[in-house]
Each structure stands twice: as structure tokens, then as C-alpha cells.
C-alpha positions in Angstrom: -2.6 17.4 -29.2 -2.4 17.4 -25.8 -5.2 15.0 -25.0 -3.4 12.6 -27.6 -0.1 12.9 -25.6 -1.8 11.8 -22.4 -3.8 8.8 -23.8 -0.4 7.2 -25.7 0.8 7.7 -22.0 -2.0 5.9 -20.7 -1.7 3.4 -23.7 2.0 2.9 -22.7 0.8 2.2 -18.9 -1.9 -0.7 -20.0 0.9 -1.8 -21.8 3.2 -2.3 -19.4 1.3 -3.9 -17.1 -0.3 -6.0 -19.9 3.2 -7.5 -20.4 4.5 -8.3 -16.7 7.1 -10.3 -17.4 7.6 -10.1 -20.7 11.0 -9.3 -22.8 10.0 -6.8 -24.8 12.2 -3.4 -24.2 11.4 -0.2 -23.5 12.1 0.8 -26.8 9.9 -1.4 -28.3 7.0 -0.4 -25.7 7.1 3.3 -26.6 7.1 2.7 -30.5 4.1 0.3 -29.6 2.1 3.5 -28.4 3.5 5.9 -31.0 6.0 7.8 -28.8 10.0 8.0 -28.8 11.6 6.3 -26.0 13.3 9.3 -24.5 9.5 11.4 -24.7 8.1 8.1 -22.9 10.6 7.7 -19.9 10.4 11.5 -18.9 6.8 11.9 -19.3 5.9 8.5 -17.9 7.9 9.3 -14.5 6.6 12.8 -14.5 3.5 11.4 -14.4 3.7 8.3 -12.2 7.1 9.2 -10.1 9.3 6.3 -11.5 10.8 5.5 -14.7 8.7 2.5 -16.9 11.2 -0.4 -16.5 11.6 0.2 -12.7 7.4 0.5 -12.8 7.3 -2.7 -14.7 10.6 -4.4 -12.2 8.2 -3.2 -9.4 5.1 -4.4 -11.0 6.4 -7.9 -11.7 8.0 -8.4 -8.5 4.3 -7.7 -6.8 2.8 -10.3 -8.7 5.6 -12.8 -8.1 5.0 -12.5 -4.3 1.1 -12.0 -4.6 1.8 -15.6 -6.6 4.2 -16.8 -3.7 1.5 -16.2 -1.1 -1.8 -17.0 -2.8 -0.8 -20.2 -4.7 1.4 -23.5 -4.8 3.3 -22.7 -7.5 7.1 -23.4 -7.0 9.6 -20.8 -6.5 11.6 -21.8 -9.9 7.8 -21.3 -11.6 7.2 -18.0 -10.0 11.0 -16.9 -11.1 10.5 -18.1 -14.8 7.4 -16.5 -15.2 8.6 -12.9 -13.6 10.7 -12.9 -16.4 14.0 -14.2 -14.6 16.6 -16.2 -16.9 17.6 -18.1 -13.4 16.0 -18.7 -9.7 19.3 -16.8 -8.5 19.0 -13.9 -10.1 15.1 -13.9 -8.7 16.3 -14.7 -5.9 18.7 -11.7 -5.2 16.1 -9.0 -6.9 13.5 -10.4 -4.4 15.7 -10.2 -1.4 16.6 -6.3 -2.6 13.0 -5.8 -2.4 11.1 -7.4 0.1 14.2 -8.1 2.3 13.9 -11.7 2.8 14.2 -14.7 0.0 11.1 -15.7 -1.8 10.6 -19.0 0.3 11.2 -16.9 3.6 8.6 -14.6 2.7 5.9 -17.3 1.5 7.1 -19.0 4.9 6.4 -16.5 7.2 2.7 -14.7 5.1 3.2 -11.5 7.1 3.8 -9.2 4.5 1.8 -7.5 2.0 2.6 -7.9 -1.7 2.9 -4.3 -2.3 6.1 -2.0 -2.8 6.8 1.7 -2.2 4.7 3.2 -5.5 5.4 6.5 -5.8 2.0 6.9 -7.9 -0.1 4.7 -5.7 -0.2 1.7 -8.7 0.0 -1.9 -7.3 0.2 -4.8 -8.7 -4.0 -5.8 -8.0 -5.4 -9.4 -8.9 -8.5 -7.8 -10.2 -6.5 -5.6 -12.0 -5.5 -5.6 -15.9 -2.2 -6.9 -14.6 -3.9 -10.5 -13.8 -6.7 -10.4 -15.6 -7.8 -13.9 -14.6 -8.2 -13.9 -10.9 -12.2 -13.1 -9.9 -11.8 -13.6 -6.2 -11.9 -10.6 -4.0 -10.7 -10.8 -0.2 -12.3 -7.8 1.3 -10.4 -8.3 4.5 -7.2 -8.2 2.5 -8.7 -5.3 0.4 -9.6 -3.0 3.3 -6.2 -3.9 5.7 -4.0 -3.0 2.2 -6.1 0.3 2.1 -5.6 1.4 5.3 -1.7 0.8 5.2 -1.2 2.3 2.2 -3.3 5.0 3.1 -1.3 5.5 6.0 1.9 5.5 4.5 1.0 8.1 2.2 -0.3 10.2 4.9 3.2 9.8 6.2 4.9 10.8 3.9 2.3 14.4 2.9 3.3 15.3 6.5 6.9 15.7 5.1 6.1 17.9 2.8 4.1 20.1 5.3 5.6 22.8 7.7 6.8 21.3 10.9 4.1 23.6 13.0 1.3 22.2 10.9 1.8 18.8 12.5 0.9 20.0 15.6 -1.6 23.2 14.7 -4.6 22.2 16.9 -7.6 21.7 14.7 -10.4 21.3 17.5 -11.2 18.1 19.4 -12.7 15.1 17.1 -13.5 11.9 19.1 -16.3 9.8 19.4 -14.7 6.8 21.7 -15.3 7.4 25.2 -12.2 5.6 26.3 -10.0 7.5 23.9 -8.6 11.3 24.2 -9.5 13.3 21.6 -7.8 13.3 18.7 -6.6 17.4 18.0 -3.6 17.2 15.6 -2.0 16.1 12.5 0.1 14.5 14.5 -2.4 12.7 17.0 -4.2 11.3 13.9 -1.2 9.6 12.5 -0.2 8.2 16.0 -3.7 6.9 16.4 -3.9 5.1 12.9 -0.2 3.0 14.0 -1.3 2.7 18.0 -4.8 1.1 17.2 -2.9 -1.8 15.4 -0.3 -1.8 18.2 -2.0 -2.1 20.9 -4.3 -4.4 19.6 -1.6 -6.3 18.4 0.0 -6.3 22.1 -3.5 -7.3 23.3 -3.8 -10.4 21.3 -0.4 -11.5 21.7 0.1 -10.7 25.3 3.1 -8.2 24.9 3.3 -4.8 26.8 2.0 -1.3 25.1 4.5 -0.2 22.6 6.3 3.2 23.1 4.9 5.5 21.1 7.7 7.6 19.2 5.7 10.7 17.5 7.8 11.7 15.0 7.6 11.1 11.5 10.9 8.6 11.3 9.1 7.1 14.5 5.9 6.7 13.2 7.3 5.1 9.7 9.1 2.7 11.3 6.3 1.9 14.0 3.9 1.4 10.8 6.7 -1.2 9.3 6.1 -3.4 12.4 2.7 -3.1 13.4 0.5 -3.5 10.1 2.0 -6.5 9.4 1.4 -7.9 12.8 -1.9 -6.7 12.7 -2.7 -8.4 9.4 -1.0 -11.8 10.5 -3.8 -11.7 13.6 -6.5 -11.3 10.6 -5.4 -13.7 8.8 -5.4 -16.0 11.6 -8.9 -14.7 12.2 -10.6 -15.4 9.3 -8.3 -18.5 8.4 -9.1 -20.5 11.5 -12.9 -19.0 11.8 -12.4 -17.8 15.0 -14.7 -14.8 14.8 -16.4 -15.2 17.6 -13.9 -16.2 20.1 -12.6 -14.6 22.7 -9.7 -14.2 24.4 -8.7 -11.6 27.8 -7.0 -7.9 27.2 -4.8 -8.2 30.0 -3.8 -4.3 28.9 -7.3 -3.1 30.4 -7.7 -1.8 33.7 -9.6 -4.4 35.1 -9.0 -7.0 32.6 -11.5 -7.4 29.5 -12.9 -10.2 27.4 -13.3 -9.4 23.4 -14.4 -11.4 20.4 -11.6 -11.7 17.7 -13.9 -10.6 15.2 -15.4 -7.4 17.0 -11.9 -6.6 17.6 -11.2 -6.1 13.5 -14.5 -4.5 12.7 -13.6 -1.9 15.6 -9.9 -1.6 14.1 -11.2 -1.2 10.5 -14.1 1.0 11.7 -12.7 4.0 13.7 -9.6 3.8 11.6 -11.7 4.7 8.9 -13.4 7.4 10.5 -10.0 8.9 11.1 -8.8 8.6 7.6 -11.7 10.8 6.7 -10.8 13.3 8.9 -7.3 13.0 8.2 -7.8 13.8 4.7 -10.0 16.8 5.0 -7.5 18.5 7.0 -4.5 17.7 4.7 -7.0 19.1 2.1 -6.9 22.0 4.0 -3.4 21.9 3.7 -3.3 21.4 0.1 -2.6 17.8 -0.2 -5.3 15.7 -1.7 -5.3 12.0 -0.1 -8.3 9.6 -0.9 -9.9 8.5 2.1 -12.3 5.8 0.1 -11.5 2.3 -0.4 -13.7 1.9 -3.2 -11.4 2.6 -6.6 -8.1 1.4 -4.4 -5.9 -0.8 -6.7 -7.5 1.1 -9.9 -6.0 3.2 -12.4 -7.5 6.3 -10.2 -8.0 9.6 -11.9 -4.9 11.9 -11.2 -5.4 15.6 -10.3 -4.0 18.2 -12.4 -0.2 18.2 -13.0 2.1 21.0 -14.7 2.6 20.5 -18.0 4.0 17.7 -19.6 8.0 18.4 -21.0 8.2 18.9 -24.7 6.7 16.3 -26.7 8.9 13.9 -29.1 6.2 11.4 -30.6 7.1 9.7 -33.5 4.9 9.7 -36.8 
């Protein structure tokens, strides 16, 4: 009975992001799958931390701003076919969301497409949610990773105690130029500073200061990621790989390539996801450290039970 329960849940969630965009209700959706719509909305958000209509709101939104950034479709086109009865009312639901109007947004392609997901589902081109896109950036693919990975790191540290932040768990650092990285804490600065200061590099902008705390961390990740993905962008769009330019932040002065510069970023933030994650597991929380299923309807682990079930006949 039980396994039935789970796969009409997992019915409704194909379902819903099957129909992005679409009218139907959320009554209709849960008769579609066999289960009453009260059963549905509590199970659904036990199970992916948000209610189906705001998953399907977030969902839809995602796609209009992956569409915004990715094709030449107008802004009225992108509206109509979110779902939206009028480019106003887009307009405003947009601007609640992403913080800036849909034609700011495409304007200024600094942004990922993806929203706070309280069960780590995005809206993902090669995804059922757009099932004809076969194009796969793996640049994009490994800078949306490592954000969201971060992010969620960020916010397991809040459910840790404050002392485990800073519990020293022996010295791990292979970078001679770099002090070794010995708490939670220093791993989470080290995954915002390497975009930073890259980020300051390139741009030729003073080293950030480096607030540790959690609050300080979150709001450094909102402005550094971003940046950092804007210089990849640039990167890969204008094929300057293998240019240069002067890190006026080294003691002397160093020349790097562009594209060593990512592959170093995307490199040793990796290795510190890894370690991140096994100490968290330590800890109790389980965080994927592997790109591979990211974007995927990934395996959960186990939950409590499920409230009482209401499924219709």
C-alpha cells in the first residue's frame, strides 16, 4: 500500500512538471493520479518541502527565464506560454521572483534560471519539464552545481550546532599558496572567496571582505556566483580561453589564461565539495557532492512516514 502511495506521488510530480503552464487545477491533478486533493498537498510538500501549485509557479517561472535567456522569443510569448492571461501579471510575478522585470533580467544574463527549491528540483532543459531541448552546456551544468551545492551547504550549517562550524577537523589542503582549510566554516568561506577573488582578479577590483558568518556568507554567495558566471560566460562566448590578462592581486603581479583560471575554480572547488560533504555526513546531513544526476529526479533518503492516506477509489 505504501509503495502505491509513493508512486501516485511520484505520478503527481511527472505530472506537474509535464503540464508547466498549463490550466489544469490542483484538483484535477490529484484525481489524475488517483489521490484526493487534501492527501496530495500534504504529502506532496512533506515530501518535496513546498506545496504543488507553488512547485509548479516555481517550476514555470524557471522555464520562462531559462526561455528569456537561451532564446529570442518575445517577452509577451514567454508570458503566454507560462500560463499568464496578461504580460503584466507576468511581469509582476517575475519581478517577485527574480527581482528584476523579465527584459532586465534577459538584458543583463547574470543570473541563473534557478529559484530557492526546497527539494533540490529545478526546472532542467534535459529534463521531463522540456523534453525537446538535446543541448547540454557543461559549463553551465557544472557552475549551476556548484552554486546550488553551495547554497545548500549553507543552509545544513543552520541546522548544525554553532561549535560544529568551527570544530577543527584536521588540516586538508593541497594548494601551496593557500592555508589549510580546518573547519566547517573555512570550507564554506573558501567555496564563495575562490569566485571572489577571482572575480576581483579579472575585473580589477580590491579583495572582498570576507564576513564568516552564515548571513555573511549567503549574501557574499548572492553577489559572487553570479559574477563569476558572467566572466564564464564571457569566456567561452568570445573564445578567449587562452588569453591572458595580469592578477594585479598577486604579490608580484601574475599573468593567467582565462581558461586555466575556470578549470582551477571548478577543479579545487570540487575537491572541497567532497570534503565538505563527508564531514556534514559526519554530522548527519547527507549533501551530494557529484554533479552527475544534478537536475534529475534524484533518489530521496528515507523520510518519516507519510500522514494518513486519503486516496480515492
Amino acid at each position: 500500500m505504501g509503495r502505491t502511495r509513493e508512486n501516485r506521488l511520484d505520478a503527481l510530480l511527472h505530472l506537474l512538471l509535464s503540464e508547466l503552464g498549463e490550466g489544469r487545477c490542483g484538483a484535477e491533478a490529484a484525481v489524475a493520479v488517483h489521490l484526493s486533493r487534501s492527501h496530495a498537498a500534504r504529502a506532496f510538500r512533506h515530501r518535496f518541502g513546498e506545496s504543488p501549485a507553488a512547485f509548479r509557479r516555481r517550476l514555470t517561472l524557471e522555464r520562462a527565464a531559462w526561455t528569456l535567456r537561451r532564446t529570442d522569443e518575445s517577452v509577451t510569448a514567454v508570458a503566454l506560454e507560462a500560463g499568464f492571461d496578461s504580460l503584466e501579471a507576468f511581469t509582476r510575478a517575475f519581478r517577485r521572483a527574480y527581482g528584476v522585470s523579465p527584459s532586465l533580467y534577459r538584458r543583463l544574463d547574470l543570473r541563473t534560471h534557478h529559484l530557492p527549491a526546497p527539494g533540490g528540483i529545478h526546472f532542467q532543459p534535459l529534463g521531463v519539464a522540456l523534453h525537446t531541448e538535446a543541448h547540454m552546456d557543461i559549463l553551465d551544468h557544472l557552475l549551476a552545481f556548484d552554486e546550488a551545492f553551495t547554497r545548500q551547504a549553507i543552509a545544513a550549517a543552520r541546522t548544525l550546532p554553532p561549535a560544529a562550524l568551527d570544530q577543527p577537523l584536521g588540516e586538508v589542503q593541497p594548494l601551496g599558496f593557500e592555508s589549510p582549510d580546518r573547519t566547517l566554516r573555512d570550507l564554506l568561506d573558501k567555496l564563495v572567496f575562490n569566485k571572489e577573488v577571482w572575480v576581483a582578479a579579472v575585473r580589477g577590483r580590491a579583495t572582498p571582505e570576507r564576513d564568516r558568518t552564515l548571513q555573511g556568507l549567503q549574501a557574499r554567495l548572492e553577489q559572487a556566483f553570479p559574477a563569476f558566471r558572467a566572466i564564464a560566460r564571457e569566456v567561452q562566448a568570445e573564445n578567449k580561453w587562452r588569453q591572458t590578462f595580469v592578477d594585479a592581486l598577486c604579490e608580484p603581479a601574475e599573468v593567467f589564461p582565462y581558461g586555466g583560471v575556470l578549470a582551477h575554480v571548478l577543479t579545487v572547488d570540487a575537491h572541497r565539495r567532497h570534503i565538505l560533504s563527508g564531514w556534514l555526513w559526519r554530522l548527519g546531513v547527507r549533501l551530494d557532492p557529484d554533479p552527475m544526476l544534478f537536475g534529475g529526479l534524484i533518489p530521496e533518503p528515507p523520510r518519516p512516514p507519510l500522514p494518513a492516506e486519503e486516496v480515492r477509489p
